[in-house]
DRENTORKOL-3810 file (N, C-alpha, C; in nm, 4 decimals):
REM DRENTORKOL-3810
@n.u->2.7103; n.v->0.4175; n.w->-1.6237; ca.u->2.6446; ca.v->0.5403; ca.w->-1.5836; c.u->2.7139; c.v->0.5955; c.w->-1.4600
@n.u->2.7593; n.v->0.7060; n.w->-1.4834; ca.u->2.8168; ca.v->0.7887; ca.w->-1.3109; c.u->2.7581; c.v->0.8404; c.w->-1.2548
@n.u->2.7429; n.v->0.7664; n.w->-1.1450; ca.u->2.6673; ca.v->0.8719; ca.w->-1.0055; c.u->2.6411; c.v->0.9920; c.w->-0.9760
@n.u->2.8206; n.v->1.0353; n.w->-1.0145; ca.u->2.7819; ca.v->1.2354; ca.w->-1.0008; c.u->2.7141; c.v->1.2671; c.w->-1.1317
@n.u->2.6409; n.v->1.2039; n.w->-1.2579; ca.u->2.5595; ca.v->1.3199; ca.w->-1.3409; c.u->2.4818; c.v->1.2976; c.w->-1.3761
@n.u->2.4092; n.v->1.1740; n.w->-1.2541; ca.u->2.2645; ca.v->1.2375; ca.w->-1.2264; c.u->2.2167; c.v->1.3636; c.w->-1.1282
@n.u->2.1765; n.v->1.4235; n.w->-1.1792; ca.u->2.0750; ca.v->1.5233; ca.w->-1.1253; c.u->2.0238; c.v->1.4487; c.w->-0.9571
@n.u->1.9878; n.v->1.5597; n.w->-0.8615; ca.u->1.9428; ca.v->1.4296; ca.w->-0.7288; c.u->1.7947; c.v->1.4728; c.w->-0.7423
@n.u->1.6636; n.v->1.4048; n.w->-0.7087; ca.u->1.5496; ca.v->1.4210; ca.w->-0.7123; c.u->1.5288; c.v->1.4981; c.w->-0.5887
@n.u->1.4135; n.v->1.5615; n.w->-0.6166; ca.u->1.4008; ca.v->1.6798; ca.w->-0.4816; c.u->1.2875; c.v->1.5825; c.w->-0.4511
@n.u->1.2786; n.v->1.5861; n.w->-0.3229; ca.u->1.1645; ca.v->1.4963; ca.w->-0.2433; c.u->1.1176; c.v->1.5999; c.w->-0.1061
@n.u->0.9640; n.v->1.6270; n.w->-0.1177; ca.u->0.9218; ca.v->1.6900; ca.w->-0.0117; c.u->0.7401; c.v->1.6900; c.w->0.0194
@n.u->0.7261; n.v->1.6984; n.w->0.0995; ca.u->0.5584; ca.v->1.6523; ca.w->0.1306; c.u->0.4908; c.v->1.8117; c.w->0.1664
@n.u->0.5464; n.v->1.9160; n.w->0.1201; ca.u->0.5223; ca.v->2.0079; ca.w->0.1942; c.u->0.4371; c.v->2.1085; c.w->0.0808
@n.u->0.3192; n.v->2.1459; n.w->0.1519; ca.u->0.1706; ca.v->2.2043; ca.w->0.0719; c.u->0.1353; c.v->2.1503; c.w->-0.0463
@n.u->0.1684; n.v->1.9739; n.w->-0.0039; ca.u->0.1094; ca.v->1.8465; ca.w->-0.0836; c.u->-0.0097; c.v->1.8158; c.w->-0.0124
@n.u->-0.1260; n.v->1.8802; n.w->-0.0706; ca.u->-0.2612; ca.v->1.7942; ca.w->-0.0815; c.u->-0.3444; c.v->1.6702; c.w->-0.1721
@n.u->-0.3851; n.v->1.6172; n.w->-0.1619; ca.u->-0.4698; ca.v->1.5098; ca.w->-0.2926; c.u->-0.5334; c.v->1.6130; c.w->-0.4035
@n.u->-0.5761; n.v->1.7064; n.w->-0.3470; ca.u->-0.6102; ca.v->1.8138; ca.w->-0.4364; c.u->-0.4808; c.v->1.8529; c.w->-0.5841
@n.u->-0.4098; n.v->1.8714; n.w->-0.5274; ca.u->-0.2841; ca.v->1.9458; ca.w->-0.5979; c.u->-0.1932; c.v->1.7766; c.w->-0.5914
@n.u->-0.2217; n.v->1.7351; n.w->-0.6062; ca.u->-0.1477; ca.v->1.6195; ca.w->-0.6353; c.u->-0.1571; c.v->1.5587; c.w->-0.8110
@n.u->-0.0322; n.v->1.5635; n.w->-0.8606; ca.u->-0.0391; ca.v->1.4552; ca.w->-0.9939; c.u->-0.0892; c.v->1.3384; c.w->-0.9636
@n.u->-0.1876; n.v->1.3168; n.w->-1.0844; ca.u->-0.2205; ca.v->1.1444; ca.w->-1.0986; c.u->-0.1455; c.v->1.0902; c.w->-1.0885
@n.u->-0.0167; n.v->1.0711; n.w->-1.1362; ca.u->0.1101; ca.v->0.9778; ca.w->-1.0844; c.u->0.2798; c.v->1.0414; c.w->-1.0954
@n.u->0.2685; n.v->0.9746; n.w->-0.9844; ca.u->0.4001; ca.v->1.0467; ca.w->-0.8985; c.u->0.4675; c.v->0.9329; c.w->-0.8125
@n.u->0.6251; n.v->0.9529; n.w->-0.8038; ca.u->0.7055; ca.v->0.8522; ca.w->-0.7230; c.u->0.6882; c.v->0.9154; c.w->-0.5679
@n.u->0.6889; n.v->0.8211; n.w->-0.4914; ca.u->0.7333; ca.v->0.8285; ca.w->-0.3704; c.u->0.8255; c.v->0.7571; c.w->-0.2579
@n.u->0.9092; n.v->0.7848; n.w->-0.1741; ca.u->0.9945; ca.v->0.7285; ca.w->-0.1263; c.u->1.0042; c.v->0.7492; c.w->0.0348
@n.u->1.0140; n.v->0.6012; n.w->0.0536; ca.u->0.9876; ca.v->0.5301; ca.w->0.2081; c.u->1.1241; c.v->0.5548; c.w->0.2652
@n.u->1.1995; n.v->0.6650; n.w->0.3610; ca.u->1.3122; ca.v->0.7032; ca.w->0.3477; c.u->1.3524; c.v->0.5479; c.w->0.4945
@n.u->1.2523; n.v->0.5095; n.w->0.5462; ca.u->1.3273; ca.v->0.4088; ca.w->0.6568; c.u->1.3384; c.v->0.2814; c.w->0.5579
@n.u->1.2847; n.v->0.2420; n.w->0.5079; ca.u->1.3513; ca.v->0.0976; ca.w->0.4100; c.u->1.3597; c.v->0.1992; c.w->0.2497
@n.u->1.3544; n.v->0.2784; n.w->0.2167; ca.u->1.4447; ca.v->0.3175; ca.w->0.0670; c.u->1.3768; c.v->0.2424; c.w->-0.0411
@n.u->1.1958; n.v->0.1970; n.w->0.0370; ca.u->1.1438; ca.v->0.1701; ca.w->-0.1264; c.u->1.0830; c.v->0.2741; c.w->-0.1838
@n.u->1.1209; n.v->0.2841; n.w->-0.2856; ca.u->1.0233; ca.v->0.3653; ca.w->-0.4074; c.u->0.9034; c.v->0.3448; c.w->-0.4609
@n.u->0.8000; n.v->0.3885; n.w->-0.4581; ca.u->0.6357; ca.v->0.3355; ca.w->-0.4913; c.u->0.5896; c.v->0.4498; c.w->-0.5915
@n.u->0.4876; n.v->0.3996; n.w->-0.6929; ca.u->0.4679; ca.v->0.4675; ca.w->-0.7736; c.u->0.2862; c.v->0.4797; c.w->-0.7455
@n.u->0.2532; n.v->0.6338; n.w->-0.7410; ca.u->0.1360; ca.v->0.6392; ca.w->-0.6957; c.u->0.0651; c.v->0.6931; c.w->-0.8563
@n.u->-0.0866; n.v->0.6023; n.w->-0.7964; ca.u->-0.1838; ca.v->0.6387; ca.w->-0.8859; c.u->-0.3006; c.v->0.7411; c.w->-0.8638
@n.u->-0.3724; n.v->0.8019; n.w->-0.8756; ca.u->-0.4858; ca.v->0.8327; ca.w->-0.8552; c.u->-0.5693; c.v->0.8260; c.w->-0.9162
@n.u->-0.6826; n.v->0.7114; n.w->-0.8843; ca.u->-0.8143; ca.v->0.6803; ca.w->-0.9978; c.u->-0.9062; c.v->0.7274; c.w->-0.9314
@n.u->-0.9898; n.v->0.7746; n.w->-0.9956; ca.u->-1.1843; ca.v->0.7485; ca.w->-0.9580; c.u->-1.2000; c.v->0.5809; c.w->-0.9430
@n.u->-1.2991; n.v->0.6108; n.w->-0.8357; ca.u->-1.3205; ca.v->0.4326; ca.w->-0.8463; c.u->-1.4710; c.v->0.4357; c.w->-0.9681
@n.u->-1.5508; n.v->0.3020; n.w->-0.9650; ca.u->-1.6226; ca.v->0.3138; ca.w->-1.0883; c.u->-1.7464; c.v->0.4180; c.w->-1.0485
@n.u->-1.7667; n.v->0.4587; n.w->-0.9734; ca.u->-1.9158; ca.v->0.5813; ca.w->-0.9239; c.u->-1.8346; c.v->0.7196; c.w->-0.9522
@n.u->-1.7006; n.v->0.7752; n.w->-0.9370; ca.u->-1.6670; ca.v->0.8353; ca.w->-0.9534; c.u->-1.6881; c.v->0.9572; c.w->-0.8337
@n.u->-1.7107; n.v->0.8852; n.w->-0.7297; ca.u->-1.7006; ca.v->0.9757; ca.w->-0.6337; c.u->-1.6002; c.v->1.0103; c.w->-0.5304
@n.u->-1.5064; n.v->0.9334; n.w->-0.5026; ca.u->-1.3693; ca.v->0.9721; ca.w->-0.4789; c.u->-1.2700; c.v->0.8706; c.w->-0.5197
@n.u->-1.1599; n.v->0.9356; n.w->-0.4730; ca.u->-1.0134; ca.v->0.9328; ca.w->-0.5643; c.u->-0.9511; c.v->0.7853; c.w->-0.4716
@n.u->-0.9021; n.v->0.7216; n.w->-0.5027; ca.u->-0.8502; ca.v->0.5735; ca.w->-0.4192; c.u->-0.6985; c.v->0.6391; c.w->-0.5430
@n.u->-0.6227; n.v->0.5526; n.w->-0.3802; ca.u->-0.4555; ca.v->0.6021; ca.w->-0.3629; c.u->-0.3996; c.v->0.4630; c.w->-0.3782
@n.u->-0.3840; n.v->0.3889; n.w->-0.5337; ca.u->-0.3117; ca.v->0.2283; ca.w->-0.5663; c.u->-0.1785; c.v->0.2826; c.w->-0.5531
@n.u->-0.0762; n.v->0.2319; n.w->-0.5502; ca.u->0.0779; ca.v->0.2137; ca.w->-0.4736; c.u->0.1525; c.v->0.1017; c.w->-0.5591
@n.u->0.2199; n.v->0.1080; n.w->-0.6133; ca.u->0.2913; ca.v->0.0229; ca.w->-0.6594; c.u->0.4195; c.v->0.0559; c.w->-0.6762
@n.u->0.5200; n.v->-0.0487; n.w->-0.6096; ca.u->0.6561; ca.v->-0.0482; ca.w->-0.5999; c.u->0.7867; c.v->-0.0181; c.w->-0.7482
@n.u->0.8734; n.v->-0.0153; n.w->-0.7007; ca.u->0.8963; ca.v->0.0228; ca.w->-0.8292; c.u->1.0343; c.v->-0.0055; c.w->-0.8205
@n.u->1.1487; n.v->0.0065; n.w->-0.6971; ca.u->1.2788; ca.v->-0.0740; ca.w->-0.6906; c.u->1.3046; c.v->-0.1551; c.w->-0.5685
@n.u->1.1797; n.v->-0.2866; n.w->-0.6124; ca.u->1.2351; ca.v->-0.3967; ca.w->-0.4985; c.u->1.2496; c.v->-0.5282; c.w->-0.5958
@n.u->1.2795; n.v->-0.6336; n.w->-0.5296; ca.u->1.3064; ca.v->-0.7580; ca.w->-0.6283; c.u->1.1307; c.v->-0.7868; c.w->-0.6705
@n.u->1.0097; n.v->-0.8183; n.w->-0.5953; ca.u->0.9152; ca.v->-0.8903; ca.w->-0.6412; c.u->0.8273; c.v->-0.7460; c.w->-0.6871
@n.u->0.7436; n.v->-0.6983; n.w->-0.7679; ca.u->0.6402; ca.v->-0.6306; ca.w->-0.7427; c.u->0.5594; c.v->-0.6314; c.w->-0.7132
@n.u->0.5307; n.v->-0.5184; n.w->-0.5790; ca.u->0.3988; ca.v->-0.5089; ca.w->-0.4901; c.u->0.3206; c.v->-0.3868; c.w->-0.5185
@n.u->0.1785; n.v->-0.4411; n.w->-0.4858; ca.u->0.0572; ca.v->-0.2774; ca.w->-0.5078; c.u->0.0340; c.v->-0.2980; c.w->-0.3517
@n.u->-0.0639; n.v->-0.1534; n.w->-0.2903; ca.u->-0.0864; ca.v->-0.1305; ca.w->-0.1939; c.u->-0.2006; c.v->-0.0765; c.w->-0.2149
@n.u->-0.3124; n.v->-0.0291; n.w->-0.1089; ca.u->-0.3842; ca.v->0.0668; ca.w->-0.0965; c.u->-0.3583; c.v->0.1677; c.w->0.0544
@n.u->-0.3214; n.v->0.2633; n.w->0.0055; ca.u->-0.2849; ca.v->0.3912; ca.w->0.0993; c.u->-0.4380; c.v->0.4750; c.w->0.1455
@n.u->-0.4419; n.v->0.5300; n.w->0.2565; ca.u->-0.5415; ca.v->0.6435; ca.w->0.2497; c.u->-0.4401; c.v->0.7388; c.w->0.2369
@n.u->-0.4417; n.v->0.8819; n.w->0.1734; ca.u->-0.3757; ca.v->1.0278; ca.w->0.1637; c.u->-0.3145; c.v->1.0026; c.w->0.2872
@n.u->-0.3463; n.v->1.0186; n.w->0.3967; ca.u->-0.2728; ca.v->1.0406; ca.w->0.5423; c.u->-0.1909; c.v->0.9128; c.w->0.5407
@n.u->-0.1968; n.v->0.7939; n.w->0.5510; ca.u->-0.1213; ca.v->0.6894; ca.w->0.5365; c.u->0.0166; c.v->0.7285; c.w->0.4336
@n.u->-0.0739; n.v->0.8002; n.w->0.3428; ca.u->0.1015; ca.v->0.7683; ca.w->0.2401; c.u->0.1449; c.v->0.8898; c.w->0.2836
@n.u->0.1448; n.v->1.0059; n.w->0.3051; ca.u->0.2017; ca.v->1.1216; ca.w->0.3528; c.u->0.2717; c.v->1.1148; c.w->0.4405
@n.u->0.2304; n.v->0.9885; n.w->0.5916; ca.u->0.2820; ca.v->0.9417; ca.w->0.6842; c.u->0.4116; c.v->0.8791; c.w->0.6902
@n.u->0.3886; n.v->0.7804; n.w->0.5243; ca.u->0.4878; ca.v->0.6720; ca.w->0.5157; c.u->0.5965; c.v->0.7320; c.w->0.4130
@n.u->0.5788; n.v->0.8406; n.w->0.3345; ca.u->0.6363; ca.v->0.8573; ca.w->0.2343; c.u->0.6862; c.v->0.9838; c.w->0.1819
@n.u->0.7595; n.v->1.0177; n.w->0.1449; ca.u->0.7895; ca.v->1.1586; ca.w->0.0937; c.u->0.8148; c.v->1.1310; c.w->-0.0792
@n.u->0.7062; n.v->1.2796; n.w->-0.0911; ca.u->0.6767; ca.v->1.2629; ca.w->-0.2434; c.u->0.8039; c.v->1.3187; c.w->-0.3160
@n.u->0.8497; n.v->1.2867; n.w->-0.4783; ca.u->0.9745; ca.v->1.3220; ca.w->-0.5394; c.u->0.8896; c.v->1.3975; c.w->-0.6007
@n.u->0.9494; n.v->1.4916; n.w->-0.5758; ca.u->0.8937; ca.v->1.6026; ca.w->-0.6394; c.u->0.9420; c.v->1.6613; c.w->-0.8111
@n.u->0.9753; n.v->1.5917; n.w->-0.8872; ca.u->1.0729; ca.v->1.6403; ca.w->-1.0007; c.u->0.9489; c.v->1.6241; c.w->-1.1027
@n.u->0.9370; n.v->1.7393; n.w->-1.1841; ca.u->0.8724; ca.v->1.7500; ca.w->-1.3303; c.u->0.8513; c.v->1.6236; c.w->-1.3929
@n.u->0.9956; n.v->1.6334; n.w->-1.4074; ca.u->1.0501; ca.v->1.5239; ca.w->-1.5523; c.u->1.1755; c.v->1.4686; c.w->-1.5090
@n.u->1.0966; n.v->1.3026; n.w->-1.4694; ca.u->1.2312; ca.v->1.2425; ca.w->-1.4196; c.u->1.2875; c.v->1.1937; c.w->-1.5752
@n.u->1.4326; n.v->1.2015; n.w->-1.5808; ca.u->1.4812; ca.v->1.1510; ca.w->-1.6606; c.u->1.5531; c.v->0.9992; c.w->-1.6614
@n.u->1.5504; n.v->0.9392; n.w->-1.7953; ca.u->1.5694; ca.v->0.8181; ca.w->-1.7956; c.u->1.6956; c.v->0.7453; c.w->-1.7049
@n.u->1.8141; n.v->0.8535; n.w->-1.6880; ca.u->1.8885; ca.v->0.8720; ca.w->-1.6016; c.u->1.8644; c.v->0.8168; c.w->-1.4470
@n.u->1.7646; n.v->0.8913; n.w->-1.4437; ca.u->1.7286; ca.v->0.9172; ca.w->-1.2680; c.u->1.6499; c.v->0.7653; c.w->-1.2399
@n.u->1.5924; n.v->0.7273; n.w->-1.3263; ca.u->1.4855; ca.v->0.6349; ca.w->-1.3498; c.u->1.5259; c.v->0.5027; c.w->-1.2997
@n.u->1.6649; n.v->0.4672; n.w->-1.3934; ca.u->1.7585; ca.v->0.3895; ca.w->-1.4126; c.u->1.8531; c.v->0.3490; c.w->-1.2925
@n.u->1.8817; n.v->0.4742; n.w->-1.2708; ca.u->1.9929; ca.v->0.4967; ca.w->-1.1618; c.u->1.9409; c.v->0.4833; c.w->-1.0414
@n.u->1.8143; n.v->0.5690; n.w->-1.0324; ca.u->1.7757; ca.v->0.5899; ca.w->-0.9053; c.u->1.6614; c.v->0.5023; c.w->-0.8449
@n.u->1.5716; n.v->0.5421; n.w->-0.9305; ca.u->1.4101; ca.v->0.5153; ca.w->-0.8791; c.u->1.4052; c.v->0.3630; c.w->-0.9275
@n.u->1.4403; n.v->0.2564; n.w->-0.9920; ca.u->1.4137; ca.v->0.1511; ca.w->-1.0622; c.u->1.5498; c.v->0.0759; c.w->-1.0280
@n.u->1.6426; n.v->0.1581; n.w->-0.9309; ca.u->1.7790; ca.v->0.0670; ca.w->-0.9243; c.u->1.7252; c.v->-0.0004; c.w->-0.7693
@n.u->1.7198; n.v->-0.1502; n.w->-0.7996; ca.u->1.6813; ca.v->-0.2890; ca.w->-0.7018; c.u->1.8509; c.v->-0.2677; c.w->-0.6144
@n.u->1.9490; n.v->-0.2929; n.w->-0.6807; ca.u->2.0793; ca.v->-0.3479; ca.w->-0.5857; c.u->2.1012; c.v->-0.2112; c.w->-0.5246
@n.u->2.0788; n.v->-0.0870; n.w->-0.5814; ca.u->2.0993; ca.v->0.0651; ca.w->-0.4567; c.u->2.0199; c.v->0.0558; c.w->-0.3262
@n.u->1.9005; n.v->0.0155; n.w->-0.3776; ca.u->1.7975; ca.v->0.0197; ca.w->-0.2859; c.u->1.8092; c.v->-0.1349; c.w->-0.1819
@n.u->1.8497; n.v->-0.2548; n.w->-0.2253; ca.u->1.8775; ca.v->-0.2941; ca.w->-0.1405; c.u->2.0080; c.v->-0.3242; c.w->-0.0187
@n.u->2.0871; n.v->-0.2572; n.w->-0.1039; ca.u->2.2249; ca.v->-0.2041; ca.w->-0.0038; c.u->2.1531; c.v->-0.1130; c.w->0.0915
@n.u->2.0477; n.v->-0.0153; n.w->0.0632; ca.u->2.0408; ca.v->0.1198; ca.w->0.1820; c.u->1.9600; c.v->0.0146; c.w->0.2718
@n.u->1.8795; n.v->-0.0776; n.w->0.2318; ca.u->1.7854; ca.v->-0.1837; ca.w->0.3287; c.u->1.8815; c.v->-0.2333; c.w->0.4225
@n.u->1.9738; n.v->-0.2682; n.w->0.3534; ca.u->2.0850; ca.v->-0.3977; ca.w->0.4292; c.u->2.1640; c.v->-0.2609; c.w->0.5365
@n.u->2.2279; n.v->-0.1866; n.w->0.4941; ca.u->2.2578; ca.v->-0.1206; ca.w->0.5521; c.u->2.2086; c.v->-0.0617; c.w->0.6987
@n.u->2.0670; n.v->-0.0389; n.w->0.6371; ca.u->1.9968; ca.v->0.0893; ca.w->0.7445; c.u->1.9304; c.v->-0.0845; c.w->0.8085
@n.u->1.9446; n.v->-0.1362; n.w->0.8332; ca.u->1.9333; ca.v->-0.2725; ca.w->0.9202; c.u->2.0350; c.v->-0.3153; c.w->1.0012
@n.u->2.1406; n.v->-0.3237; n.w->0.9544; ca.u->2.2679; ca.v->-0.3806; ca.w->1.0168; c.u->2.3544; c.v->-0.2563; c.w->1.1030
@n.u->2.3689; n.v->-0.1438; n.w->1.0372; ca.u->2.4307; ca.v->-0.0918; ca.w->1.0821; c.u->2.4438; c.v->-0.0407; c.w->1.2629
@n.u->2.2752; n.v->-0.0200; n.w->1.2890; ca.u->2.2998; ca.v->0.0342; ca.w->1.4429; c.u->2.3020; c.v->-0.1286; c.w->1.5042
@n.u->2.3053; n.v->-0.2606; n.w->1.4914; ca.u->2.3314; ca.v->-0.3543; ca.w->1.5464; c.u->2.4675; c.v->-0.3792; c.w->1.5511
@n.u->2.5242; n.v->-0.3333; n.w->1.4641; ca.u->2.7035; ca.v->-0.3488; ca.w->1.4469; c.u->2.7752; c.v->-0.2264; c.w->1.6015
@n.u->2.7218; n.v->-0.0837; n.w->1.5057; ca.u->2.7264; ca.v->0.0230; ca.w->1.6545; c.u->2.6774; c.v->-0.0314; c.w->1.7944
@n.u->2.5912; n.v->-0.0965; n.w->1.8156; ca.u->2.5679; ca.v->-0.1754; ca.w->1.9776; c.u->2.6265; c.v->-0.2477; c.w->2.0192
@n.u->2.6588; n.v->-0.3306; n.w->1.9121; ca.u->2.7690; ca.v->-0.4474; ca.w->1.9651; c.u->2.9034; c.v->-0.3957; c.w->1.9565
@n.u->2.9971; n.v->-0.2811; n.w->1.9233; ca.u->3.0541; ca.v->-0.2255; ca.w->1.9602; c.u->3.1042; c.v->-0.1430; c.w->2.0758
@n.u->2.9858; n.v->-0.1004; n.w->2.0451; ca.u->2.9568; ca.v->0.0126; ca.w->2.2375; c.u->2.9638; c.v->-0.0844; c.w->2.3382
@n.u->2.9063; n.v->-0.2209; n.w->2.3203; ca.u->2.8734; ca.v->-0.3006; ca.w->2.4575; c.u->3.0293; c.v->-0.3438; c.w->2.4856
@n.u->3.0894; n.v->-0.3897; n.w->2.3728; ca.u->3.2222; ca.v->-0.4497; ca.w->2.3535; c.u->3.3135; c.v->-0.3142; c.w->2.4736
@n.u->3.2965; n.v->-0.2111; n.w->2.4138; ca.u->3.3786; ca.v->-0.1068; ca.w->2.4712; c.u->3.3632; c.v->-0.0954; c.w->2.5927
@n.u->3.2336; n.v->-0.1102; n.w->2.6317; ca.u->3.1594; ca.v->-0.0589; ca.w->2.7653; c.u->3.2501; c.v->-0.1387; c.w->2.8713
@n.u->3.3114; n.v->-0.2895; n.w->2.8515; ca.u->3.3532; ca.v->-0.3441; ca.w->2.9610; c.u->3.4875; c.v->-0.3528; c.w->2.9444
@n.u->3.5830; n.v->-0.3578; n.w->3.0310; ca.u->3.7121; ca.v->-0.2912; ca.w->3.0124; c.u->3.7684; c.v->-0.4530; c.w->2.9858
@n.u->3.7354; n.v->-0.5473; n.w->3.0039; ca.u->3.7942; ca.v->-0.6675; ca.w->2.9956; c.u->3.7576; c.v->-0.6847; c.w->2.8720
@n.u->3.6742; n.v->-0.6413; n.w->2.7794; ca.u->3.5864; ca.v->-0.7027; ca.w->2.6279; c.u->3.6407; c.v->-0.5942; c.w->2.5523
@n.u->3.7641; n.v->-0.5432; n.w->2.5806; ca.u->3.7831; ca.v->-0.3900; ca.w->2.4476; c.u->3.8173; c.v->-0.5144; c.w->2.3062
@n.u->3.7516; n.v->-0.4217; n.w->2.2340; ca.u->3.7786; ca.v->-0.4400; ca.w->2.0580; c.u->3.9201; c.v->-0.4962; c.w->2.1028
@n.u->3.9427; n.v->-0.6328; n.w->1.9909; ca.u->4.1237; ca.v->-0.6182; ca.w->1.9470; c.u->4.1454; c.v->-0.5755; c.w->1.8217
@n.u->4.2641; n.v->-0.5705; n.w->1.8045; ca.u->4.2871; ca.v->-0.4761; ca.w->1.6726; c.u->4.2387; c.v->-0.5423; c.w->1.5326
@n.u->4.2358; n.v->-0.7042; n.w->1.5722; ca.u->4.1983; ca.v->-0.8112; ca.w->1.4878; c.u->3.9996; c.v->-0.8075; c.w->1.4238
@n.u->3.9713; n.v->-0.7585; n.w->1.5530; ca.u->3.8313; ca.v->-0.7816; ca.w->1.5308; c.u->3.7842; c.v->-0.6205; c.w->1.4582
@n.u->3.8418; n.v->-0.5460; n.w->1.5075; ca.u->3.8313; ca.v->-0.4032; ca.w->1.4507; c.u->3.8678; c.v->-0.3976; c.w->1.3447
@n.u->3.9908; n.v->-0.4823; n.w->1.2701; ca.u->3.9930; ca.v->-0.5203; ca.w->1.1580; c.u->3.8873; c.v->-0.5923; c.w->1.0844
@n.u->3.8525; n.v->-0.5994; n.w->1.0895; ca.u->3.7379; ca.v->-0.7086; ca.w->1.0319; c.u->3.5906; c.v->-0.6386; c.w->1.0505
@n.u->3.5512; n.v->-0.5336; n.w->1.1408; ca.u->3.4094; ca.v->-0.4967; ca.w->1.1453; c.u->3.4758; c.v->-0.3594; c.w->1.0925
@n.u->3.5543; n.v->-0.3472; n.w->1.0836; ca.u->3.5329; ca.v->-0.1673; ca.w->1.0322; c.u->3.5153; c.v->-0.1443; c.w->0.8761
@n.u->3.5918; n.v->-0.2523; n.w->0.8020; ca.u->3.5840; ca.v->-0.2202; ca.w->0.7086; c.u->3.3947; c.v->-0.2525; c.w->0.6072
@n.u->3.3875; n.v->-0.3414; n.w->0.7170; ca.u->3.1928; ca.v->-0.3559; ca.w->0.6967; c.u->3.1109; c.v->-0.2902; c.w->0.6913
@n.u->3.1703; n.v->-0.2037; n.w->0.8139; ca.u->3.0693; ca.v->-0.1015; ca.w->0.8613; c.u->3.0939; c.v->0.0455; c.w->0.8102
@n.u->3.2026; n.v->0.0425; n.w->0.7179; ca.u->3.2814; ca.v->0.2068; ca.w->0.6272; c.u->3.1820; c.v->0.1469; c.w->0.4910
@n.u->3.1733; n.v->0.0369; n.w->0.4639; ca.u->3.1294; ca.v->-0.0424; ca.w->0.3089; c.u->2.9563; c.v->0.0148; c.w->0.3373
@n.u->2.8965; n.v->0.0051; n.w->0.4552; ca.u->2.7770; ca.v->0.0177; ca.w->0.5154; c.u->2.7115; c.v->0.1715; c.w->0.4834
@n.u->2.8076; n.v->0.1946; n.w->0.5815; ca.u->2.7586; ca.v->0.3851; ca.w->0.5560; c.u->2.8356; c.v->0.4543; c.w->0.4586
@n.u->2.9032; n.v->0.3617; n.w->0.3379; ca.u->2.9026; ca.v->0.4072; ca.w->0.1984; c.u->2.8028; c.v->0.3718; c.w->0.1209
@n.u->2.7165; n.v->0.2685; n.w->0.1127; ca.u->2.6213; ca.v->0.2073; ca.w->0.0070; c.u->2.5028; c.v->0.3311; c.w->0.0752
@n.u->2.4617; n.v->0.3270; n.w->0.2225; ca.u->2.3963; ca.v->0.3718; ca.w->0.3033; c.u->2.3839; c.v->0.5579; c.w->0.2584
@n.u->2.5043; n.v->0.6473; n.w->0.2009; ca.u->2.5395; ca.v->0.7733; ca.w->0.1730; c.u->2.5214; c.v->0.7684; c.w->0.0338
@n.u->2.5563; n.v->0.7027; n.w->-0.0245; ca.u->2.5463; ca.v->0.6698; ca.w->-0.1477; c.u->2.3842; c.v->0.7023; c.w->-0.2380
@n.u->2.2997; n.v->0.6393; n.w->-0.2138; ca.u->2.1398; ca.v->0.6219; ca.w->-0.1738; c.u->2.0554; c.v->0.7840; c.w->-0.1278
@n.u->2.1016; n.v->0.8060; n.w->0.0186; ca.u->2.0686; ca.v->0.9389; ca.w->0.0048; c.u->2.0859; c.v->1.0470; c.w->-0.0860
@n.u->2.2641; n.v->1.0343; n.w->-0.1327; ca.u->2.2993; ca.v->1.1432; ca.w->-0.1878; c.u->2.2099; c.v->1.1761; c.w->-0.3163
@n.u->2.1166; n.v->1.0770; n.w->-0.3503; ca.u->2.0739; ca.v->1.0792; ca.w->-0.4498; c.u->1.9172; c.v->1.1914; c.w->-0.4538
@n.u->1.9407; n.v->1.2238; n.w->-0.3232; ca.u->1.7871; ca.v->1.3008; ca.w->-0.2905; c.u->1.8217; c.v->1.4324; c.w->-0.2038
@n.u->1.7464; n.v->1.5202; n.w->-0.2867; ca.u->1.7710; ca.v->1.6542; ca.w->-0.2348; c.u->1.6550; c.v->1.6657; c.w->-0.0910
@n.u->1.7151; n.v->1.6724; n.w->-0.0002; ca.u->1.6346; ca.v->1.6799; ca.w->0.0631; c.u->1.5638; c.v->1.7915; c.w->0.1531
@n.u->1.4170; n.v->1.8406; n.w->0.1597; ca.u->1.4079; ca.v->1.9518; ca.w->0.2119; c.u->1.4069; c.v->1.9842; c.w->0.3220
@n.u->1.4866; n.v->2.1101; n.w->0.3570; ca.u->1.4774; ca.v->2.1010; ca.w->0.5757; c.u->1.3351; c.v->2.1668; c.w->0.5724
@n.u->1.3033; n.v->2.1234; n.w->0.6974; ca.u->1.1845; ca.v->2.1932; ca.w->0.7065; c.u->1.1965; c.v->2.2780; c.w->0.7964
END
């Protein structure tokens, strides 16, 4: 499957109420890059709506209970009609994408600090040896890391 022909999912929280909300819809945790699949039930009295959560590209599967403000907080909704099996596959249900952007968006500003500190003292500059060896980590990083986003249209606000 190639990257460039999927379609990117539009993701946005904006004049998203519970009201106007689909019974089920993906959503995505843009600081760890999990994907959760929301429900909306009546509970058994049928007097309001409870927000179940269930994951959808990590290794174990997890449910949650959200209040509306909690998941709005934590999550930006994908906004697409009709995801296709494509997007599904590729995107929303792919475990090793999603855990490269984890590994990534973890490691990366610890790599950038220990760089800067390295630089900061004129006796500790990078050698060309060690710069060999962290750059190409950290180009592999904020490729898996670009990679992941590119997959989401995202709205400015």
């Amino acid at each position: 499957m190639n990257k460039e022909q999927i379609k990117q999912l539009k993701i946005s929280n904006k004049n998203l109420t519970i009201e106007n909300c689909p019974k089920s819809t993906y959503w995505l945790n843009k600081k760890t890059g999990t994907i959760v699949r929301l429900y909306l039930v009546q509970d058994e009295r049928n007097t309001e709506l409870k927000q179940r959560v269930y994951t959808e590209n990590t290794e174990r599967g997890r449910s949650y209970e959200y209040t509306w403000n909690e998941l709005v907080s934590k999550f930006l909704c994908i906004r697409n009609e009709n995801i296709t099996n494509d997007q599904y596959e590729g995107v929303i249900n792919n475990k090793e994408l999603s855990s490269w952007y984890k590994f990534a968006t973890k490691k990366l500003p610890r790599y950038k600090k220990h760089i800067k500190a390295w630089n900061k003292f004129s006796n500790c500059k990078l050698s060309e040896k060690q710069k060999n060896m962290l750059m190409p980590m950290i180009n592999e990083m904020l490729l898996h890391k670009s990679n992941f986003e590119n997959c989401f249209e995202w709205e400015v606000a």
